[in-house]
C-alpha positions in Angstrom: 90.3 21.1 52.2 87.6 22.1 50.2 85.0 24.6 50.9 81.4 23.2 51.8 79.0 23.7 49.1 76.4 26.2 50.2 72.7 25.6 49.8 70.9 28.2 47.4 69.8 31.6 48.7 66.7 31.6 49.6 64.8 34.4 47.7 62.8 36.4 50.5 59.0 36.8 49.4 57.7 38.4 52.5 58.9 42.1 54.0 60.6 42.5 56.5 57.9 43.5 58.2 55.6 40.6 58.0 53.7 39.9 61.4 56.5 36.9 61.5 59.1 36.2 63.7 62.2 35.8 61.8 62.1 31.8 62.0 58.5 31.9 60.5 59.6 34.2 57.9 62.7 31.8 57.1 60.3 29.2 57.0 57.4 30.7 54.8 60.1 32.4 52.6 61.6 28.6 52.0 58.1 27.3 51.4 56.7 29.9 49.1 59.9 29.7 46.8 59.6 25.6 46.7 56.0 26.1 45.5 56.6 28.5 42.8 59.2 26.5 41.6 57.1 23.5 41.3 54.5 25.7 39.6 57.2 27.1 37.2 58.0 23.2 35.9 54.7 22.2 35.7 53.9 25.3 33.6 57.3 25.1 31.5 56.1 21.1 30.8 52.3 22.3 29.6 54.1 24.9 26.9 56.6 22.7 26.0 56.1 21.8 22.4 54.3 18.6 21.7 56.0 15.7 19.2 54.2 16.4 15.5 53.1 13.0 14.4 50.5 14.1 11.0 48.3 10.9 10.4 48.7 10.9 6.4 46.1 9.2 4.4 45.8 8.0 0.8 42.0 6.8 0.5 39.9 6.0 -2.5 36.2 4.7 -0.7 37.3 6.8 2.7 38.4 3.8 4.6 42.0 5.2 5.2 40.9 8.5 5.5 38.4 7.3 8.8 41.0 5.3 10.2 43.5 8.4 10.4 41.0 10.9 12.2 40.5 8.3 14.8 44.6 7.4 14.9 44.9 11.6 14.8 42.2 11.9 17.8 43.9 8.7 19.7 47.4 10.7 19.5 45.8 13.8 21.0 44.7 12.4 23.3 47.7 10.6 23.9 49.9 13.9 24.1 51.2 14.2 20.4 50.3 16.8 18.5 48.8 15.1 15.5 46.4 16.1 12.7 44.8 14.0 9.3 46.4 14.8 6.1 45.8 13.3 2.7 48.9 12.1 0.6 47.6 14.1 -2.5 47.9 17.9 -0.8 52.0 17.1 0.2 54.7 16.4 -2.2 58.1 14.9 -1.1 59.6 18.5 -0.4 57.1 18.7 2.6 56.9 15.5 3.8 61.4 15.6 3.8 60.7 18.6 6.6 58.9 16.2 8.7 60.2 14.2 11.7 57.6 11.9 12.3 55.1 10.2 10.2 52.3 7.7 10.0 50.6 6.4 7.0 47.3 4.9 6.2 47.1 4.0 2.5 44.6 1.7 0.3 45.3 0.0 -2.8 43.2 0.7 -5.6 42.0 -1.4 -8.0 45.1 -3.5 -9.7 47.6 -2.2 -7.8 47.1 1.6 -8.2 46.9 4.6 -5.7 43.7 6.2 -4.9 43.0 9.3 -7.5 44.2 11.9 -5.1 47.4 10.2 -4.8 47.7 9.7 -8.1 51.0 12.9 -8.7 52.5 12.3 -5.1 52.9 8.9 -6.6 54.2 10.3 -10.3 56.8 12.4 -8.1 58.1 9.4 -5.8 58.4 6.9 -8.7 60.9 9.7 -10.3 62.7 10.7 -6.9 66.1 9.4 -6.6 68.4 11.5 -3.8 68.0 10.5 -0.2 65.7 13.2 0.7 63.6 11.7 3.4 67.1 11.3 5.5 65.6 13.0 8.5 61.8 10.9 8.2 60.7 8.4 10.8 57.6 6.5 9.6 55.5 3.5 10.0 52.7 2.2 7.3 49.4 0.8 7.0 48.7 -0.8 4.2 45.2 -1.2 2.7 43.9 -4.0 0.3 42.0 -6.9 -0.7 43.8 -10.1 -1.1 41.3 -11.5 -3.9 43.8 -9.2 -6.4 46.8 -10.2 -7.4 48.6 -6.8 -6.1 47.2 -7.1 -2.9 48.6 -3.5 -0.8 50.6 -2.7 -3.5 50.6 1.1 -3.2 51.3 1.1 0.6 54.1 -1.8 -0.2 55.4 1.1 -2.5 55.4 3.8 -0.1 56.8 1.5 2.5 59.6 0.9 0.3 60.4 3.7 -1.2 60.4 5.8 1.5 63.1 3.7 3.2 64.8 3.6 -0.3 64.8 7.6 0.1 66.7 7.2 3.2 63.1 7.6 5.4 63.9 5.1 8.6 61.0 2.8 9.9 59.4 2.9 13.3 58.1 -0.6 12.9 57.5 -2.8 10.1 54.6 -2.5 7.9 51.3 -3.7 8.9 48.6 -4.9 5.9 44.9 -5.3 6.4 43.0 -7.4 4.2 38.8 -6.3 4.0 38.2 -6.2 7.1 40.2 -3.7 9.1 39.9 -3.8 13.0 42.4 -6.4 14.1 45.2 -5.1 12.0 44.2 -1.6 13.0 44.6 -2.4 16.5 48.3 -4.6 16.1 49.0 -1.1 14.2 48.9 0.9 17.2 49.2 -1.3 20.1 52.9 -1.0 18.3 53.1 2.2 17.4 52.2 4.0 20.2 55.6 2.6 22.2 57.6 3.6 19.4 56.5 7.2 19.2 56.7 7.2 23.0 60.8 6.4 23.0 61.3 10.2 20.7 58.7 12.0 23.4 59.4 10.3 26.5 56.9 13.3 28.4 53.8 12.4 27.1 53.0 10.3 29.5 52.0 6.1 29.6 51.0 4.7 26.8 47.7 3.7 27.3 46.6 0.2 25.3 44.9 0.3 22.4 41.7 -1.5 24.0 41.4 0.9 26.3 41.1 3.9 23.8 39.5 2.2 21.3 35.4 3.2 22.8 36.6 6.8 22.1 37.9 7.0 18.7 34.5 7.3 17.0 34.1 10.3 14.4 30.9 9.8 15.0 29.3 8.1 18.2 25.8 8.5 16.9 26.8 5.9 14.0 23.6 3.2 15.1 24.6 0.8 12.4 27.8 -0.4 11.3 30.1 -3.1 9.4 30.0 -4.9 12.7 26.4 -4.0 14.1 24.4 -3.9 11.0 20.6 -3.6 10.5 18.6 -6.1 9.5 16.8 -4.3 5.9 13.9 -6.0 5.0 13.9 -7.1 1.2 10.8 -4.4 -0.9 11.4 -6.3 -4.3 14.1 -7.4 -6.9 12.5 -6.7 -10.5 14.9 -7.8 -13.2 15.6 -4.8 -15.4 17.1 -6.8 -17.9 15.3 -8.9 -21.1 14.4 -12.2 -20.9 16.7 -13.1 -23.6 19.6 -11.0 -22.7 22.6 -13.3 -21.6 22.8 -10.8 -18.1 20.8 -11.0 -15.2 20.9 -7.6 -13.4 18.2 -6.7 -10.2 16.8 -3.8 -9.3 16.6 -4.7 -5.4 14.7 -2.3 -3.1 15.3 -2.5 0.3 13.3 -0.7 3.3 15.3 0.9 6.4 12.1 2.0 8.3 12.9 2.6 11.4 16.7 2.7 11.1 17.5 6.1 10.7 20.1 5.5 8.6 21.3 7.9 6.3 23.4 7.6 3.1 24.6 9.9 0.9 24.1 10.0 -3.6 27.7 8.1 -3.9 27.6 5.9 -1.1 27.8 2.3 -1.2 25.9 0.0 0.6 27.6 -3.0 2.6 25.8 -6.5 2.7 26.1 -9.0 5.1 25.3 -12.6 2.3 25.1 -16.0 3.0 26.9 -18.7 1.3 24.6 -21.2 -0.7 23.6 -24.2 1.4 24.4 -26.6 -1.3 27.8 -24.9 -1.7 28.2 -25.3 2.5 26.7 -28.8 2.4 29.6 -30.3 -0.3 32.2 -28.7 1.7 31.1 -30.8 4.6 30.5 -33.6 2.6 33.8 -33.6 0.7 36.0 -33.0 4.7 33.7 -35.7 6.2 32.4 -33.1 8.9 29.2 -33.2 10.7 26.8 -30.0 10.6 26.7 -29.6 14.2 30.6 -30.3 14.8 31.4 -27.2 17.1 34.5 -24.9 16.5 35.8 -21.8 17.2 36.0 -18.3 15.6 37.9 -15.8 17.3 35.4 -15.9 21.2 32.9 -17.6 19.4 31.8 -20.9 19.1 29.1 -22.1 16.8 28.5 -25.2 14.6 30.3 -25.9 11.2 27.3 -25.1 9.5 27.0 -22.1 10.4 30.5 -20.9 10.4 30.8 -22.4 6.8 27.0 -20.2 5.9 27.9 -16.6 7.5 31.6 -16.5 8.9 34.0 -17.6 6.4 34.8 -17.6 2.5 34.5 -20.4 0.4 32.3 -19.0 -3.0 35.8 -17.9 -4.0 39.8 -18.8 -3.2 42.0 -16.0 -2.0 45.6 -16.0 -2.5 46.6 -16.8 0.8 43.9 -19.5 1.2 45.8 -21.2 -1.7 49.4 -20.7 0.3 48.3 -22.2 3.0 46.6 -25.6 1.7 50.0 -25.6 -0.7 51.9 -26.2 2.6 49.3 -28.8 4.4 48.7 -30.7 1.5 52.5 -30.5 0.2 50.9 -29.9 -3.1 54.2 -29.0 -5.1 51.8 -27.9 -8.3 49.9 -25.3 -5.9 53.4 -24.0 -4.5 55.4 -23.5 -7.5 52.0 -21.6 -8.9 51.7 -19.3 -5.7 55.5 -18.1 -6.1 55.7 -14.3 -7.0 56.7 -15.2 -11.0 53.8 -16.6 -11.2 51.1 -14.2 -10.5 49.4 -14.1 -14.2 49.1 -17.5 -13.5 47.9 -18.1 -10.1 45.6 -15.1 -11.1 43.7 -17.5 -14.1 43.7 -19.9 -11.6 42.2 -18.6 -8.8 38.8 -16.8 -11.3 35.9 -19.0 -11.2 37.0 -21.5 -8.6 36.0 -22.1 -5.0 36.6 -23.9 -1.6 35.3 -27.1 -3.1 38.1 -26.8 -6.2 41.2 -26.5 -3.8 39.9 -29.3 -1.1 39.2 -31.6 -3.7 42.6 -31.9 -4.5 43.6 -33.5 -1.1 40.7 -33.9 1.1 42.5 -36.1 3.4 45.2 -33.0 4.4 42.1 -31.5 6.2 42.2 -33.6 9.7 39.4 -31.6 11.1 36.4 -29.5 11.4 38.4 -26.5 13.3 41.4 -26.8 10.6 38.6 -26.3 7.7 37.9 -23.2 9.7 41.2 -22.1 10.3 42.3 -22.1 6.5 39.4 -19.9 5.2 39.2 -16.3 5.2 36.8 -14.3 7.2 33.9 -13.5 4.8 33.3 -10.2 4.1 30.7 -7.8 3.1 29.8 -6.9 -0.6 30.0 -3.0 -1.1 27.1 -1.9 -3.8 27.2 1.2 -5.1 23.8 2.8 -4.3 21.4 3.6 -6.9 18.9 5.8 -4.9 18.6 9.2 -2.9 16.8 9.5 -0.1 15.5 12.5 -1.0 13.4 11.0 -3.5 13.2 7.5 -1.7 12.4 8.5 2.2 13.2 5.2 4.0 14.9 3.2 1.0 17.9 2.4 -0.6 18.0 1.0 -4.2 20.5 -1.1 -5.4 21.2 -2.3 -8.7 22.9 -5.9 -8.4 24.3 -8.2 -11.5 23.5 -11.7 -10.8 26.8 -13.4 -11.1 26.2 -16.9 -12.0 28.8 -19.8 -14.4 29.4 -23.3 -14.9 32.9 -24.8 -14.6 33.7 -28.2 -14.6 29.7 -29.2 -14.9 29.3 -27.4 -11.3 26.7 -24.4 -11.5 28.4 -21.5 -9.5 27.4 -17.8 -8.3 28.4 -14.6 -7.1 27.8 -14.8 -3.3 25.0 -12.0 -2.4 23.9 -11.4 -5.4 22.5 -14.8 -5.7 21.5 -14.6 -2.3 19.2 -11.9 -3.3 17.9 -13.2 -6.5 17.8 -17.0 -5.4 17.1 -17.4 -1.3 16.3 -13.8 0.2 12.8 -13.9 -0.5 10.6 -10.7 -0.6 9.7 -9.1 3.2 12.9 -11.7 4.4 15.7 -9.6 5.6 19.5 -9.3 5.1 22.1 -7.6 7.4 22.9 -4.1 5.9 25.2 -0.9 7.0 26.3 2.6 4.8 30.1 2.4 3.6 30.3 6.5 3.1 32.5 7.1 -0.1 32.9 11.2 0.8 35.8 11.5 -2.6 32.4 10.2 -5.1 30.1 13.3 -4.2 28.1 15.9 -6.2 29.5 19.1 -6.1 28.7 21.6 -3.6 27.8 24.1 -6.3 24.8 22.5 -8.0 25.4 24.8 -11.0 28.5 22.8 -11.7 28.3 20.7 -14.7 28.5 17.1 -14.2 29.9 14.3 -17.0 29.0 11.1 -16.1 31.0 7.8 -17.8 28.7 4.7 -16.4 28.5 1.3 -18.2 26.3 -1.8 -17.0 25.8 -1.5 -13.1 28.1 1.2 -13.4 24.8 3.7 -13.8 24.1 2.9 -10.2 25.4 6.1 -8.5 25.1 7.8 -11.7 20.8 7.2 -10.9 21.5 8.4 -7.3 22.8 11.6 -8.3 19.9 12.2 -11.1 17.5 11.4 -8.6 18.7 14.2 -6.2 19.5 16.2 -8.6 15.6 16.3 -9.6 14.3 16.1 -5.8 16.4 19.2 -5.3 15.7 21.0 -8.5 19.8 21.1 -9.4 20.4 23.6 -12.6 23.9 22.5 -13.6 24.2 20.7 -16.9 24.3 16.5 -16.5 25.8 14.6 -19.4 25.6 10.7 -19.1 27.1 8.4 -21.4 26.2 4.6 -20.4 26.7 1.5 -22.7 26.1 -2.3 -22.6 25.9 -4.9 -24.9 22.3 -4.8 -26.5 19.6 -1.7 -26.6 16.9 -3.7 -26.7 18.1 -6.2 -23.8 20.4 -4.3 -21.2 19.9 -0.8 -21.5 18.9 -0.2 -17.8 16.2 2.2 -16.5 15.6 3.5 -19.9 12.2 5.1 -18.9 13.9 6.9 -16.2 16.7 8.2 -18.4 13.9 9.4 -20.8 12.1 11.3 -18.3 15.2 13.0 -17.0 16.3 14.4 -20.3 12.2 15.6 -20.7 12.5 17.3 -17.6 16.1 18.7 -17.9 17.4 17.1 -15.0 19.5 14.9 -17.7 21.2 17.5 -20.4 23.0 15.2 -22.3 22.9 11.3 -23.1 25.5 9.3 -25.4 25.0 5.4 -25.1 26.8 2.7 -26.2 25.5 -0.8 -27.5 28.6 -2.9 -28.5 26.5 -5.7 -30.2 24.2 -4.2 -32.1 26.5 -3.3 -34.5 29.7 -5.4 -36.7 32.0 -3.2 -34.8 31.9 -2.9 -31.1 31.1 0.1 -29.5 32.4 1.7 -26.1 31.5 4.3 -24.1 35.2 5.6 -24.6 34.3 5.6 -28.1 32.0 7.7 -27.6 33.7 10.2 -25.5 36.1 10.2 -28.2 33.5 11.3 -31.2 32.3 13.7 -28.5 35.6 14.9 -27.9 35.3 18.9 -28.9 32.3 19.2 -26.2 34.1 17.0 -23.4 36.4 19.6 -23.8 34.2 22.7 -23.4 32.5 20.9 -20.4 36.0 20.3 -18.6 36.9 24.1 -19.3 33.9 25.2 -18.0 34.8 23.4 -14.7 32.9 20.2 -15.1 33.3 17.6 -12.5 33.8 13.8 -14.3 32.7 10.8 -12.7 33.7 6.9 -13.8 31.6 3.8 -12.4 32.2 0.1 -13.4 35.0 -2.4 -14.1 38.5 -1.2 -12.8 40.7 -3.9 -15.3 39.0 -2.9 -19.2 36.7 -0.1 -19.0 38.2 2.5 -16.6 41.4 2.5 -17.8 40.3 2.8 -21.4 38.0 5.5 -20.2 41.0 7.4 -18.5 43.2 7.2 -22.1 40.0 8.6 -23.8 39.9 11.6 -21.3 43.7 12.3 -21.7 43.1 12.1 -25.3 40.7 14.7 -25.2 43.3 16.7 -23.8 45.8 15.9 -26.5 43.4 16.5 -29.5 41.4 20.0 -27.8 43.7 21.5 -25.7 47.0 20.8 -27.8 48.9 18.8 -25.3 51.8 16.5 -25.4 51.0 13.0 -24.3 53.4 13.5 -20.7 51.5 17.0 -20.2 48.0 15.3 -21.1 48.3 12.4 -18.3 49.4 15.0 -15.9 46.5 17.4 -16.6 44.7 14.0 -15.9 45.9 13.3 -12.5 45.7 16.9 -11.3 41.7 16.6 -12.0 41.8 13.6 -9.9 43.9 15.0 -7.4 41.7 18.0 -7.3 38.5 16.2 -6.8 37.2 17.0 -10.6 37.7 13.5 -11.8 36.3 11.0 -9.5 36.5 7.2 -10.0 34.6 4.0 -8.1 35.7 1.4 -9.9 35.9 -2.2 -8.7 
């Protein structure tokens, strides 16, 4: 028979000669060592290392970038230990020593990474061994489903990381504008996951429950979904009468607001759709104004969901998908399969709501259906052309009126003919800051600055000369700006006049690509001056692009490599990566649309 198991000594934490008997003694001694024990595991839990889980952000506009802070402050407080990192300071060598990772990462322009991004991505396209083998990650993918390559750089990280033997923690979620609902499926899944590799941390708490703290900043009076109400100052055309461009200077007034914006900074508007364009959608689906339907909580008439809530100036990809299979339209599904993207990318330019429902007006049934197939509408981000310190209580935009015929139907850009054609002066229209913190002056003034800003691409451009003279900068400024006729489009000429009297402006190379037999460009330009781009960008210049992402920046970004191919006596490989370490420095900064 075995021996009984004996109970643990009891460790004796009072003398002998404790004013005890020995039973209390026994007793206390028993107690004592029970509540030090207890004391020991709860202390032994609060210094055991937390789960790492970095928040890792690729971010053009800072969208992705906000989004990880408040998923890095939400995991704090959720027992990880977790901190915001941007894609662009890691390379593939780092990121292999991590266990866990998440990733927020926007698409920019057709289909590329943000600037900062730009080598991480250089180094992952050439990658090949499994070195991610010990990575668990999930993504967030960024984008706008009006291009083609809608999420396509967090689609590539997505993939290749598993390719690179990373494993997923949960499929990859995409967010398309407007963020909040595919933010919140991101964690309300996430958090679970992460939870099974730290079981300690605690319950996970839901996402709605968290979501009131996650603010960076809970002083933020105005935003995307609470904006303010600007009233409308004046919209002077800056543009000739005979130019074929109509482009606004719009002044609007945020007395009383206290809102504050930043030289780089877009502005986000709230338009309304044209009521003719609203009215021939009802007219063509046979629905009554006041027929009631539902958005999300909210129920309000179709005339109003068609004005404020939804798209229909312009077809997204997915709006085309989905009439494809309600109409069985077998033209509109063959075009929307992945072979044909050039294709359903011609089609989709220029046409709207009424173009696609036209072709089968009978396969919408009903008023809520209507709804249900169109996008949300979202805001229109416009770079702004002011500073505050120059323009207390403003904010200057400067807006091309988008407006073309197709198919004998006059058509338009949605808020900017809302506010040349029906937001009339002192009306209002619903406004909030977008901050773009990777599109900023320099911290040292005395930094040189080249700016490359065609058309409407000067906006920021105007901001940054403006504070620049409110704050009596000394660095050198050098602006090349172009359009297509001196005499009719070159924008805020007197202003760029006075700023080269005054010195704010050093330098100014323009570009008029019809006044002359042989167009001109601003990359042109850059190229002639390419002996003094060079001495600016040695001397630690910063270099700033504004305008059209598919022609101009990328012709502008050759013309800068080229610089370094002619001056500095590089190979075209070393040239482009001399390129993309600007831009993943912060020297070469690009807001492009």
């Amino acid at each position: 028979m075995n021996d009984p198991v004996s109970a643990p000594p009891v460790i004796a934490l009072l003398p002998e000669d404790a004013p005890f008997t020995r039973d209390q003694r026994a007793w206390l001694n028993g107690f004592f060592a029970g509540l030090l024990t207890q004391v020991a595991a709860r202390t032994a839990a609060a210094v055991a290392p937390k789960l790492k889980v970095p928040v890792i952000y690729a971010s053009q506009t800072g969208t992705a970038e906000s989004l990880s802070r408040k998923l890095a402050k939400e995991a704090r407080v959720k027992g990880f230990d977790s901190q915001p990192q941007e894609l662009g300071s890691l390379t593939l060598e780092v990121l292999a020593q991590m266990k866990h990772a998440i990733i927020i990462a926007s698409t920019h322009g057709e289909g590329d990474p943000p600037d900062s991004a730009l080598i991480f991505a250089m180094q992952l396209e050439a990658a090949h061994s499994p070195k991610l083998a010990g990575l668990k990650y999930a993504v967030l993918a960024l984008g706008d489903r009006t291009y083609s390559k809608f999420c396509h750089f967090g689609k590539l990280l997505d993939e290749r990381f598993a390719e690179l033997g990373a494993t997923r923690l949960l499929d990859r979620i995409e967010a398309d504008n407007s963020v909040d609902e595919p933010f919140r499926a991101f964690r309300e899944r996430l958090w679970p996951e992460l939870k099974k590799a730290a079981p300690g941390v605690g319950p996970v708490v839901s996402a709605s429950e968290t979501t009131h703290d996650l603010d960076d900043d809970p002083q933020e009076r105005w935003t995307r979904e609470q904006p303010f109400a600007a009233t409308l100052r004046s919209k002077e055309v800056l543009s000739a009468v005979d130019s074929d461009k109509e482009v606004r200077h719009i002044v609007l007034s945020l007395a009383g607001s206290e809102l504050h914006y930043e030289p780089g900074d877009a502005l986000g508007v709230w338009p309304r759709n044209a009521p003719d364009l609203v009215d021939r959608v009802l007219a063509i689906c046979t629905i009554a104004r006041d027929t009631v339907v539902a958005l999300g909580d909210t129920t309000l008439t179709a005339a109003e969901a068609l004005s404020a809530r939804v798209e229909i100036a312009k077809l997204s990809i997915s709006t085309v998908i989905k009439f494809a299979a309600i109409a069985k339209d077998a033209e509109l599904h063959s075009l929307v399969q992945p072979e044909r993207s050039a294709d359903l990318e011609h089609y989709l330019y220029g046409r709207d709501a009424i173009d696609l429902l036209a072709r089968a007006p009978s396969a919408i049934p009903d008023a809520q259906a209507l709804i249900d197939l169109l996008p949300p509408l979202a805001p229109r981000l416009y770079s702004i052309s002011s500073s505050l310190a120059a323009h207390p209580e403003e904010v200057h935009l400067t807006v091309s009126v988008l407006r073309h015929t197709r198919d004998a139907r006059a058509r338009g850009g949605v808020a900017s003919t809302d506010f040349a054609d029906r937001v009339d002066i002192q009306g209002t229209i619903p406004v909030y800051v977008h901050r773009n913190p990777r599109f900023r002056l320099p911290t040292d003034p005395g930094v040189p600055l080249i700016m490359i800003g065609p058309g409407t691409g000067i906006a920021p451009f105007r901001s940054f000369l403006w504070q620049r003279k409110a704050q009596h900068f000394t660095g050198r400024a050098w602006l090349f700006f172009g359009d297509r006729h001196a005499h009719k489009d070159f924008l805020y000429r007197k202003e760029l006049d006075a700023f080269l009297d005054d010195g704010t402006l050093t330098r100014l190379d323009t570009a008029f690509s019809r006044d002359q037999e042989t167009k001109i460009y601003v990359q042109d330009r850059m190229r002639v001056a390419s002996a003094e781009l060079w001495q600016w960008i040695r001397d630690g210049a910063s270099i700033y692009v504004c305008g059209d992402a598919t022609r101009m920046a990328k012709d502008v970004d050759v013309a800068l490599q080229q610089v370094f191919i002619d001056q500095g006596k590089l190979s075209e490989a070393k040239a482009k990566l001399e390129v993309r370490t600007l831009g993943a420095t912060g020297r070469y900064m690009r807001d492009v649309y």
